[in-house]
DRENSE-329082 format. One record per residue: residue in one letter; x negated, y negated, z of N, C-alpha, C in turn. Coordinates in steps of 0.05 Angstrom, whole numbers, plus 5000, padded with zeros to 4 digits. Layout:
REM residues N
  resn    nX    nY    nZ   caX   caY   caZ    cX    cY    cZ
     A     X     Y     Z     X     Y     Z     X     Y     Z
...
END
This chain:
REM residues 209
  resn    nX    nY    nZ   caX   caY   caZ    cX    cY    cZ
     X  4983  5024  5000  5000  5000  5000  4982  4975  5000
     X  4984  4960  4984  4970  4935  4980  4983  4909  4996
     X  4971  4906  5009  4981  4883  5031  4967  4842  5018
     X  4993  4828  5024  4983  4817  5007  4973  4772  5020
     X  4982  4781  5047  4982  4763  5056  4969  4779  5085
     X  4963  4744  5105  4950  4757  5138  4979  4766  5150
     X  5001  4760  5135  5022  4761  5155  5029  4791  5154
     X  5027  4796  5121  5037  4827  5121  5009  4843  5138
     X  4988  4842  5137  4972  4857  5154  4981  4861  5178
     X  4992  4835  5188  4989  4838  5219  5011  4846  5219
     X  5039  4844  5200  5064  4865  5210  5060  4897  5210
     X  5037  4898  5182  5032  4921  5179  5025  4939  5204
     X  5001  4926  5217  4984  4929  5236  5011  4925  5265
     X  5017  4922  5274  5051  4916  5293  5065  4942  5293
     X  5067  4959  5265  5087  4979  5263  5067  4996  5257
     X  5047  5002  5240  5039  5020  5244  5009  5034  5259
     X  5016  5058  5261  4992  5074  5286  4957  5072  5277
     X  4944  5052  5283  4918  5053  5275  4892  5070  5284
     X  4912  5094  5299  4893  5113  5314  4904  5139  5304
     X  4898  5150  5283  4918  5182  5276  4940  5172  5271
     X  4961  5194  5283  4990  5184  5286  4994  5172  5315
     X  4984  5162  5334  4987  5160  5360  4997  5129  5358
     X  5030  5129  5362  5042  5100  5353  5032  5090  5375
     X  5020  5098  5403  5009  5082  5422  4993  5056  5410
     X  4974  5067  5381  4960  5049  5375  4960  5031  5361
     X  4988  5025  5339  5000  5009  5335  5003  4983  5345
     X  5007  4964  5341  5007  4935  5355  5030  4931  5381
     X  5053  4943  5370  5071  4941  5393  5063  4962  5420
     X  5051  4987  5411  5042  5005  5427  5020  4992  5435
     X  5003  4983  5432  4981  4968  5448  4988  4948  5463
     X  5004  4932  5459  5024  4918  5478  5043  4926  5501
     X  5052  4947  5496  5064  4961  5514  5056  4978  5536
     X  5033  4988  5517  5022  5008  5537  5003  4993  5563
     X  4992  4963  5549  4977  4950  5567  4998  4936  5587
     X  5008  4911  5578  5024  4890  5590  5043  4904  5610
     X  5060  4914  5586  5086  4931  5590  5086  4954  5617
     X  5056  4966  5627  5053  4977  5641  5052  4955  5667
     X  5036  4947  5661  5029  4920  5688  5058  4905  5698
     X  5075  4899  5673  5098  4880  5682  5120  4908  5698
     X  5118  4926  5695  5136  4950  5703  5121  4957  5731
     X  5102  4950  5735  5076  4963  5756  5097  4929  5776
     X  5093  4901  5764  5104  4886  5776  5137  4890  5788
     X  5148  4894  5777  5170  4907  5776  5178  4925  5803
     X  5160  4931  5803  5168  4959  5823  5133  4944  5855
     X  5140  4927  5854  5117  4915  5868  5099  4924  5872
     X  5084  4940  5851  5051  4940  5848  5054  4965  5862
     X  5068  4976  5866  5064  5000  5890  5064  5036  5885
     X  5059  5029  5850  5055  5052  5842  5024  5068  5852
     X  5028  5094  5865  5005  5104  5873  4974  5116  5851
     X  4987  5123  5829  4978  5130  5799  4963  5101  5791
     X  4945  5100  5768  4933  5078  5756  4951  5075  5738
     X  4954  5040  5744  4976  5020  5731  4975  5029  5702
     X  4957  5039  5680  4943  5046  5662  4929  5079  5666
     X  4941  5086  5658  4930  5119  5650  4908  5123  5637
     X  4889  5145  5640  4861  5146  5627  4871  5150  5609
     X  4895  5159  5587  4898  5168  5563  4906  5140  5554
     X  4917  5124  5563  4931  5101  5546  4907  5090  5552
     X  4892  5085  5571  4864  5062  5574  4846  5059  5546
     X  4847  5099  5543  4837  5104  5521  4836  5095  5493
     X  4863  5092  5493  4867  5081  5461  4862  5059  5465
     X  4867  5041  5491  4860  5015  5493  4827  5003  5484
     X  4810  5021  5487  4782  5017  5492  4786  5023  5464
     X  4785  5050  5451  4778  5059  5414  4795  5035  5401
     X  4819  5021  5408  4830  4997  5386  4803  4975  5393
     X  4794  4974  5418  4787  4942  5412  4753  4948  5414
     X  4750  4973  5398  4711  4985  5391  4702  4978  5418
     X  4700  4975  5446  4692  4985  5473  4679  5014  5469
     X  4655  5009  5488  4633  5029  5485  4638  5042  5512
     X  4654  5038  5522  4664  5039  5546  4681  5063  5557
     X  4684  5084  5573  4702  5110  5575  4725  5099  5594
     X  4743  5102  5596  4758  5095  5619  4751  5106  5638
     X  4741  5125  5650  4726  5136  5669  4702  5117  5680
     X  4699  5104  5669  4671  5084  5679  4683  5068  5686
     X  4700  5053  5674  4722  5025  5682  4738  5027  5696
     X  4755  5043  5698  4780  5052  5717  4784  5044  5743
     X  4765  5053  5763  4759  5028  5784  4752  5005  5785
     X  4748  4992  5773  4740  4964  5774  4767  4955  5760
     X  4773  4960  5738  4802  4952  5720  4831  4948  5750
     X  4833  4970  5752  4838  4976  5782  4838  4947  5811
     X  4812  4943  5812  4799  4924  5818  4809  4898  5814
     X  4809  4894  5795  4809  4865  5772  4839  4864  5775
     X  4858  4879  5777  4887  4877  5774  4900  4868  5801
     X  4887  4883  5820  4894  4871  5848  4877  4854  5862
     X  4864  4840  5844  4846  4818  5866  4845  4796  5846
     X  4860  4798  5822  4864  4771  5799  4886  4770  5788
     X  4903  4787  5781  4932  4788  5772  4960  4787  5796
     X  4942  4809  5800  4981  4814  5823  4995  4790  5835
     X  4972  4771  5851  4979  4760  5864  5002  4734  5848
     X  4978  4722  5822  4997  4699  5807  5014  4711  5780
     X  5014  4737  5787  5028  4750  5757  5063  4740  5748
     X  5076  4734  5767  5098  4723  5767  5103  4685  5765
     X  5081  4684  5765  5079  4656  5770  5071  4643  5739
     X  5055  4664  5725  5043  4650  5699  5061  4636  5676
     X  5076  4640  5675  5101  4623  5658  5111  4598  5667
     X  5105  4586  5696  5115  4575  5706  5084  4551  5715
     X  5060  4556  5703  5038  4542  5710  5036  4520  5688
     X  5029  4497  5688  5020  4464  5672  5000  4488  5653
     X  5002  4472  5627  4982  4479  5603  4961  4478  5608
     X  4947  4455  5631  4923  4456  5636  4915  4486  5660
     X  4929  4487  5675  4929  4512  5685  4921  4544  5679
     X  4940  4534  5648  4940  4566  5643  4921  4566  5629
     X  4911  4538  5619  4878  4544  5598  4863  4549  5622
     X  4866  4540  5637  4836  4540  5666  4840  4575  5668
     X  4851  4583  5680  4862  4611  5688  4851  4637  5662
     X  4852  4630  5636  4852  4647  5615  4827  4641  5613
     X  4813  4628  5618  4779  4629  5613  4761  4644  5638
     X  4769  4636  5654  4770  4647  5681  4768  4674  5673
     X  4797  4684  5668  4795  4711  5671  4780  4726  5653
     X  4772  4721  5634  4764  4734  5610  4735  4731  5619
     X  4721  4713  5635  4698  4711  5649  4685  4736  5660
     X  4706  4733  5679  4711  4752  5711  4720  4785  5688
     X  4730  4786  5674  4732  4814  5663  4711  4829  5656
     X  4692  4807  5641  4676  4813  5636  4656  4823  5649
     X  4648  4800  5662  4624  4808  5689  4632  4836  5708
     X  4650  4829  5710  4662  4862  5742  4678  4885  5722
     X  4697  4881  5707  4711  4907  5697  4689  4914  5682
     X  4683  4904  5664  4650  4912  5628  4634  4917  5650
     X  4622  4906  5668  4603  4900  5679  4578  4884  5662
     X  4587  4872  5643  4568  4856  5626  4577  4824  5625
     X  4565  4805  5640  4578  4779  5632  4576  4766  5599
     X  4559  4783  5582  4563  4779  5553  4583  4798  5543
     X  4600  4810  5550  4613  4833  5539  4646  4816  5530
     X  4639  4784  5528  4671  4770  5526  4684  4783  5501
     X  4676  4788  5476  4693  4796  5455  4707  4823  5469
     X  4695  4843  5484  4720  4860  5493  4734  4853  5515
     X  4724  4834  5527  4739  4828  5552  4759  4811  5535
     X  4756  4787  5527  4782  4781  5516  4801  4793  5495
     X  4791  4816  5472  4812  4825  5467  4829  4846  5489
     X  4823  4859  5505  4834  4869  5528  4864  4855  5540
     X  4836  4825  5547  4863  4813  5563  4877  4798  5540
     X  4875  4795  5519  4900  4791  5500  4925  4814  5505
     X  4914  4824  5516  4937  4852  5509  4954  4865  5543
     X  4939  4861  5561  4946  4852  5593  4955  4832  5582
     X  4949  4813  5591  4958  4790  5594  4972  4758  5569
     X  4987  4777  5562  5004  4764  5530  5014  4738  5544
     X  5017  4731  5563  5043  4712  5578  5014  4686  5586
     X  4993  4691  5579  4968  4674  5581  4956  4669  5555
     X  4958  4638  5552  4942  4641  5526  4914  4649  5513
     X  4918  4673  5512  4885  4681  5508  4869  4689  5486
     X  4857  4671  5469  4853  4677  5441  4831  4695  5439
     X  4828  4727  5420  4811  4740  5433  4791  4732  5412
     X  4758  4735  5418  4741  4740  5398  4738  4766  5380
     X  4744  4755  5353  4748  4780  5335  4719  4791  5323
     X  4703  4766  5319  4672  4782  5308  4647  4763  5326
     X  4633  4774  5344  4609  4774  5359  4603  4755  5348
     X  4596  4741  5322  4586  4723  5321  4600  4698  5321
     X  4617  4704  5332  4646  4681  5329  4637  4658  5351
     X  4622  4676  5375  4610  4671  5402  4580  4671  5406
     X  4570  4672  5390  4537  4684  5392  4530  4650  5399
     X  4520  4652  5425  4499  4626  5432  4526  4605  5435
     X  4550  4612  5445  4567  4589  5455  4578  4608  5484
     X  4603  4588  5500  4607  4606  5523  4636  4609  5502
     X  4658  4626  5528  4684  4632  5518  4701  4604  5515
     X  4689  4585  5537  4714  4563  5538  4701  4545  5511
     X  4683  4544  5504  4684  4522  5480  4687  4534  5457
     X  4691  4566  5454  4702  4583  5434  4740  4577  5440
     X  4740  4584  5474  4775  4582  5467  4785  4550  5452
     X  4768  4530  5465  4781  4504  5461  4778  4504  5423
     X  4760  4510  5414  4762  4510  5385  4785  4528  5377
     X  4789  4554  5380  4813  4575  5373  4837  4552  5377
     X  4838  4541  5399  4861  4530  5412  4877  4503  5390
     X  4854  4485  5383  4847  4462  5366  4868  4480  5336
     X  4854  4497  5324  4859  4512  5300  4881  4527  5305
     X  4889  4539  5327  4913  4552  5322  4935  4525  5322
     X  4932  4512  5334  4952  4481  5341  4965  4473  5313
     X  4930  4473  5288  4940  4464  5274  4957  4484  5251
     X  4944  4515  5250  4961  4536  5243  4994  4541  5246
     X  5001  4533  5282  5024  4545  5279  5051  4532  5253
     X  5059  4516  5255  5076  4508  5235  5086  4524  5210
     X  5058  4545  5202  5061  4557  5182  5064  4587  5195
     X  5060  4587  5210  5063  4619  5226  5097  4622  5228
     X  5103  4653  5221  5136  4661  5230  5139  4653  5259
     X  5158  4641  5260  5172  4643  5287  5189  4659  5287
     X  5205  4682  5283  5215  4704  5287  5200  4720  5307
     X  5215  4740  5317  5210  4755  5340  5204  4779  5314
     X  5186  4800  5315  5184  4822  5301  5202  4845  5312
     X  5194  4871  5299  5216  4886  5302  5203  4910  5329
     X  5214  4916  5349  5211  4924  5376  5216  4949  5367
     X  5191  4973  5363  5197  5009  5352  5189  5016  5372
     X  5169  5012  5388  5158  5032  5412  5164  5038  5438
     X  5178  5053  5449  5178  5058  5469  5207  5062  5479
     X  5213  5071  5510  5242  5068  5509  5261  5040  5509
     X  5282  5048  5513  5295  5023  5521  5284  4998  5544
     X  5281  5005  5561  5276  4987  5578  5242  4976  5565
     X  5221  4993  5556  5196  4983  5544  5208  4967  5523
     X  5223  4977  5499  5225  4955  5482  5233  4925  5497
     X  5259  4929  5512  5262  4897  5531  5245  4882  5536
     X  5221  4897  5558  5203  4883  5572  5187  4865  5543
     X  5177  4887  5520  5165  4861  5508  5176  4843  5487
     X  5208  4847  5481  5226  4830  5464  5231  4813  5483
     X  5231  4810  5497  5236  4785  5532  5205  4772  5523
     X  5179  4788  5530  5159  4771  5526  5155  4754  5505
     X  5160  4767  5482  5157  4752  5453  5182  4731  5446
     X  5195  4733  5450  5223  4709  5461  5212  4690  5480
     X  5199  4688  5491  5191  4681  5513  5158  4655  5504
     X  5135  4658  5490  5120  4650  5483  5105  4653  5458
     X  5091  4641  5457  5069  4653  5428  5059  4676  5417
     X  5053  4692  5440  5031  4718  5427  5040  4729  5402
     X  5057  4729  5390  5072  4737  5364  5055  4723  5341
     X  5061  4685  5351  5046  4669  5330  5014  4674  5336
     X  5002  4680  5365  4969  4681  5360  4969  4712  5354
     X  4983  4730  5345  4977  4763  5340  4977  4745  5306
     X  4991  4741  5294  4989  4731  5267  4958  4709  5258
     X  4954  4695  5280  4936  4680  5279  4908  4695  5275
     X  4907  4706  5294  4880  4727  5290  4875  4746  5269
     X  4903  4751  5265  4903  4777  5230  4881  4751  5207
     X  4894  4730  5201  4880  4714  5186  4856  4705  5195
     X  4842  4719  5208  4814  4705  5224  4791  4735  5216
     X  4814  4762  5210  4796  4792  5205  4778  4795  5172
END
């Protein structure tokens, strides 16, 4: 199938499985399995005894975004990173000043880096990660190493930020089509994408591959 615009990629890339058949790895399935787990983990107040994230879904999480990384090495610290940086303002992030939620999304993609990677250069997987945790934060991820080579993340985001500003206008504002998961999973992320951008910066980034 010949794709012929960034938009059809990235719908392409949305519906279908980029790992085998495992629709986990699909765009909506990478969304779900990350976010969608965390907002359900919120949901039920963090008090699931199991990891918020399963070594098998972590998995596809790490092979979509090329992490050299096993979930077995990360798992505790990820673990880590969720209850000593998320839980607490996870309900609150929709509700923080623009300047806030830029301060917070650099932050975190910092701190992911350094303690979950254990590499404070490791931002290209730390922020595509938390693109995918954390959709309800504006977090533009780095798509090629050299996007960042010899700058930090915040004067990479403030440029992404500058360029998507001037992008969106031409980006769909439609909500895409919700295939993965059950009923209540499709909700949680047709509520999110109703809700903010990540739809227009998932389109934004297709045209950046």
């Amino acid at each position: 199938m010949k794709l012929n615009s960034s938009f059809d990629i990235a719908a392409h890339h949305w519906q279908q499985a980029l790992r085998d058949s495992d629709s986990r790895s699909s765009g909506n399935g990478l969304l779900s399995i990350a976010y969608g787990s965390l907002e359900k983990a919120a949901r039920n107040h963090w008090t699931d005894e199991q990891p918020l994230i399963s070594d098998s879904d972590l998995a596809v999480l790490l092979h979509c975004c090329k992490a050299t990384h096993s979930p077995e090495e990360i798992q505790p610290a990820l673990a880590a990173f969720i209850k000593d940086s998320l839980q607490e303002d996870w309900a609150e992030y929709d509700d923080l000043t623009h300047s806030e939620r830029q301060d917070i999304t650099v932050s975190l993609v910092n701190t992911f880096a350094s303690t979950v990677l254990n590499d404070a250069n490791a931002t290209k997987t730390a922020s595509q990660l938390l693109f995918l945790l954390c959709p309800q934060l504006p977090v533009f991820p780095v798509i090629h190493e050299q996007d960042i080579d010899g700058t930090s993340y915040q004067d990479f985001y403030l440029q992404q930020k500058q360029n998507f500003t001037l992008a969106l206008p031409s980006l769909d504002q439609s909500c895409p089509v919700i295939h993965y998961g059950d009923r209540l999973e499709q909700d949680i992320i047709r509520k999110l994408l109703q809700a903010n951008n990540w739809w227009q910066r998932y389109l934004y980034i297709h045209s950046k591959r």
